[in-house]
N, C-alpha and C positions, 0 to 999 in steps of 0.2 A: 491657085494651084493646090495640088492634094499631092500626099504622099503618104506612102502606107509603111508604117515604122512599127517594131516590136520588141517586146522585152519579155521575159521569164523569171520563173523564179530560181533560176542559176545564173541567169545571165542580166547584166541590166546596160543597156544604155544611157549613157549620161555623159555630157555637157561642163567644163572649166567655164564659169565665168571670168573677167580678165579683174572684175571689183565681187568680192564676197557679197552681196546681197540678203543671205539667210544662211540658217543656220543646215539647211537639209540640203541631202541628196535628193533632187529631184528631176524625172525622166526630160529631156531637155531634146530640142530640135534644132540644126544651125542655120540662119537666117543671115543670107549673105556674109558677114565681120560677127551678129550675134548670136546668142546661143538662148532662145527662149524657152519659158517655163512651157510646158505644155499643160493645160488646165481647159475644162467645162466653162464656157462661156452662158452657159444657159440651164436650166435649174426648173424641173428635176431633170437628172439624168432618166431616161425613161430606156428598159430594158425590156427581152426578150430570153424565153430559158427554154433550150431544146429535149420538146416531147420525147426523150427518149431516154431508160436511166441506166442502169449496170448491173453485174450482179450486188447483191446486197442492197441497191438504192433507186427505186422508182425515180418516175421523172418529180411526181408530185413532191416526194421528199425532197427532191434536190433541188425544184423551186422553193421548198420551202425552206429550205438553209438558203441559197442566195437569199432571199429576202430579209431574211435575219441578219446576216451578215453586213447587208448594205443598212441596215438600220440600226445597227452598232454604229457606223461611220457618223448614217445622220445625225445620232444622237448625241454628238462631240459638241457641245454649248459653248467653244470660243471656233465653230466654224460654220459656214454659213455652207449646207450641204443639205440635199435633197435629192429622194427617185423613185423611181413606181415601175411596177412592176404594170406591161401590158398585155402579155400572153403569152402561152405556148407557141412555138413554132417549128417547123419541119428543118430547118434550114441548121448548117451548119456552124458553127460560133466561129467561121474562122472566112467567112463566104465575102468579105469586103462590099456588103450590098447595101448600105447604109445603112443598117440594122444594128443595134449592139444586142450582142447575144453570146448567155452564156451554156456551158453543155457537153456532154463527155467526146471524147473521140480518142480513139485506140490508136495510141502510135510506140508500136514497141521499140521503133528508133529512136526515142529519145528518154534511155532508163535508166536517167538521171533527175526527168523533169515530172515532177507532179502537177503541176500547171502552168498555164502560160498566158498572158494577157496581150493583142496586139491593137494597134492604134489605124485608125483614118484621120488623119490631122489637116488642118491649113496649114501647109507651108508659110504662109504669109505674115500669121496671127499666132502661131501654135496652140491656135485653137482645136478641141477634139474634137471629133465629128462622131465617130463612131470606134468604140472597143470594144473586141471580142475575146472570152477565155475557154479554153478548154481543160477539164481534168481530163487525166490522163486515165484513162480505163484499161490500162496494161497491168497497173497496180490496183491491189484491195482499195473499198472506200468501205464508211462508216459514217453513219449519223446516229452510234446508239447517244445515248442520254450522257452517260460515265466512260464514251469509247470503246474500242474494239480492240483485244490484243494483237489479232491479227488484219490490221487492215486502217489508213490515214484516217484522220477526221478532215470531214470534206468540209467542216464549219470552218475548222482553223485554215485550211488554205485558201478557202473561200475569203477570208478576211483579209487574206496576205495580199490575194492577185485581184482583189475589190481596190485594195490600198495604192496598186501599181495604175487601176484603171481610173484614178482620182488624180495622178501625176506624181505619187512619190517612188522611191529608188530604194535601193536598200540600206540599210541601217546595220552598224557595225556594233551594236549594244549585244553584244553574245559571248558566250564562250564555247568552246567544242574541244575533243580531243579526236585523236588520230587512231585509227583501228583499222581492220579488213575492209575493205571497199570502200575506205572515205574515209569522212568524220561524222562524228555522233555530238548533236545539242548537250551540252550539258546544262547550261541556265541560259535564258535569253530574256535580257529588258525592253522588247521591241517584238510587233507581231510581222516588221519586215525585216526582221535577220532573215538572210538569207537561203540559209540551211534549216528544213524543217527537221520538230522532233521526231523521233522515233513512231513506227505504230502505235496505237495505243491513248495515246498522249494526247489530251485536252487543252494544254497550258495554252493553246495563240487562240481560243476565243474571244480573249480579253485583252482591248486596247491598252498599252505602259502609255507614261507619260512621255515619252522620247516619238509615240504613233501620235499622238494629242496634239503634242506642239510642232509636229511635222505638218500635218491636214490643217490646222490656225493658220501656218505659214502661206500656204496656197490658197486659203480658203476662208480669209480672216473676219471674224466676227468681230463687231465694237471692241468687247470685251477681251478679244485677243492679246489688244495694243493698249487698253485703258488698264487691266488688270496685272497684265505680267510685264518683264523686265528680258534685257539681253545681257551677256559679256561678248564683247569684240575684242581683238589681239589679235596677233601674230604669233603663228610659229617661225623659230630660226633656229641655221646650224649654221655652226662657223661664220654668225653673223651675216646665212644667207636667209632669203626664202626657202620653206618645205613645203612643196604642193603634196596636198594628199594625207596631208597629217589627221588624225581622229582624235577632235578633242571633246572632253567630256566635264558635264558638269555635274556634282552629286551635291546636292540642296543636304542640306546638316538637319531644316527641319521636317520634311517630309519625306528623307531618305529615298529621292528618287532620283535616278537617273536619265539626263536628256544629253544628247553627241550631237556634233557638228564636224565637220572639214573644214579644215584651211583650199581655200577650193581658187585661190590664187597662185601666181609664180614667186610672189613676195610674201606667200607665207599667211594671209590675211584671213582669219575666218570672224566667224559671228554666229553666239549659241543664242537664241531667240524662244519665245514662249517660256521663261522659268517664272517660275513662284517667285517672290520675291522674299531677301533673306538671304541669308550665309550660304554658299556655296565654294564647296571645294574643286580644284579645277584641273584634270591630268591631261595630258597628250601620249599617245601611243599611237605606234604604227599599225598598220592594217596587216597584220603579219596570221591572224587567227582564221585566215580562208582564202579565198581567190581574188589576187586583184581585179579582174574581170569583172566580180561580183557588184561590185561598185564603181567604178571606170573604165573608163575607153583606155585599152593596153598600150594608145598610141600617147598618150598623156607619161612625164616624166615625174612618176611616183616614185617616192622614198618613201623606201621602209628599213634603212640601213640605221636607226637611230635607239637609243634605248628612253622607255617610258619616262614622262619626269612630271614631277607635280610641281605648280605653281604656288612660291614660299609664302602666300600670302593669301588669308581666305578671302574670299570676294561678295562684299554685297553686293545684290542685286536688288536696284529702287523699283516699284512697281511704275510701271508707266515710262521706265524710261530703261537708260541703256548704262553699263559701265563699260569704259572702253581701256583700253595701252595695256591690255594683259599682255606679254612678253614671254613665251615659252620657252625659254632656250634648250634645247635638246644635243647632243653627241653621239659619235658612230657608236655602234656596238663593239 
């Protein structure tokens, strides 16, 4: 059986495992009692990019940032990922024809979404068969060199709704603040936070390490599991399980940051792909955007708790795992 499932880049769907598994969010299908990863069973992904481009960006250009784009991904050395490009085509990026194809399409009803990525999956396997994205051509685009003031960089969303067509979800590594019509990026450690910057703005080119060891997780290279380390724990409140908690680990020597969820009812997560070495380790709630963004609304998410760090710095062995981190947390 097939079924055609979608996600965006405001909206994501995603999947509670009932045992934490890994450390990401990632787009998930339900399979009678399970909830599976959705991932490329077959390599390269070979794609298609619609002859037709916008104002400001021919088709040629806009094949030629997807290209680039998906060649950022490949080039992730603890992930085993690959794709090619096969030609132009007349056809729609959204036509479910077994095609994956990406490509502009004008839809002023949704002038919130700069792009959107949807899926043809096995139900059976969660296996993809085929995904399709579209930019939104209601909005400005841009492929200059140093960006447009006035108008997205179709590289950096390119990379974001590339990232959702490999099987990951959004990542909660950001910060924003509140203004006229929304929120506004202020920094983000991840090129899938949710909310893009501003026009103008170049910064999600470039893979963080929170994109690195999301893509390893799905998609894991020898060196994935030979090279790096995890922490596992629990979040608790009042001695219960918090589903939905965002825990985050910052490495002391490479000063980077990589999050995970407790993606259990008892609280249970696991941060995976770190460097190994001293790591500091917080929990905070999802409280800095849409819980939508990151879960299914039907899911019983806490976010009633105040951030807390873990009194204890954590090494992480290479190759293996440190586990019983204990987060305890309290209401606000």
């Amino acid at each position: 059986m097939k079924r055609l499932m979608a996600a965006a880049l405001t909206a994501i769907l995603v999947g509670a495992s009932p045992v934490p598994t890994a450390a990401y969010l990632k787009l998930g299908s339900k399979i009678g009692t399970r909830t599976v990863t959705l991932k490329w069973s077959q390599m390269p992904i070979r794609y298609f990019v619609t002859d037709r481009g916008t104002t400001g960006v021919t088709s040629a250009q806009l094949q030629q940032t997807v290209v680039k784009a998906f060649g950022t991904w490949d080039a992730v050395p603890s992930a085993l990922l690959s794709s090619a490009f096969v030609g132009f085509t007349l056809a729609n990026p959204s036509s479910g024809d077994g095609a994956t194809v990406m490509g502009f399409q004008n839809r002023p009803d949704l002038d919130r979404t700069l792009g959107a990525t949807s899926f043809m999956i096995d139900t059976t396997t969660g296996a993809i068969l085929e995904s399709d994205i579209f930019f939104n051509s209601t909005f400005a685009w841009s492929v200059a060199a140093q960006g447009d003031t006035g108008a997205f960089d179709l590289e950096s969303i390119a990379l974001h709704e590339i990232g959702h067509l490999h099987g990951l979800a959004h990542s909660a590594l950001g910060e924003t603040e509140l203004r006229s019509g929304g929120r506004r990026v202020i920094a983000a450690e991840s090129v899938m936070f949710p909310i893009a910057f501003s026009t103008g703005n170049i910064s999600g080119r470039t893979l963080k390490a929170d994109d690195i060891a999301g893509i390893g997780d799905i998609y894991p290279a020898t060196s994935f599991t030979r090279d790096s380390g995890s922490i596992s724990g629990k979040v608790t409140k009042g001695g219960k399980g918090l589903l939905g908690a965002h825990v985050v680990a910052f490495n002391m020597r490479t000063l980077t940051l990589i999050g995970g969820f407790a993606l259990s009812d008892d609280g249970s997560f696991v941060i995976a792909g770190l460097d190994p070495g001293p790591h500091i380790v917080r929990v905070e709630p999802i409280d800095d955007g849409d819980i939508e963004s990151f879960f299914d609304l039907t899911l019983n998410i806490d976010i009633d708790f105040r951030p807390q760090f873990y009194q204890k710095i954590v090494v992480v062995p290479k190759g293996g795992g440190t586990s019983g981190v204990e987060l305890k947390v309290v209401a606000k």
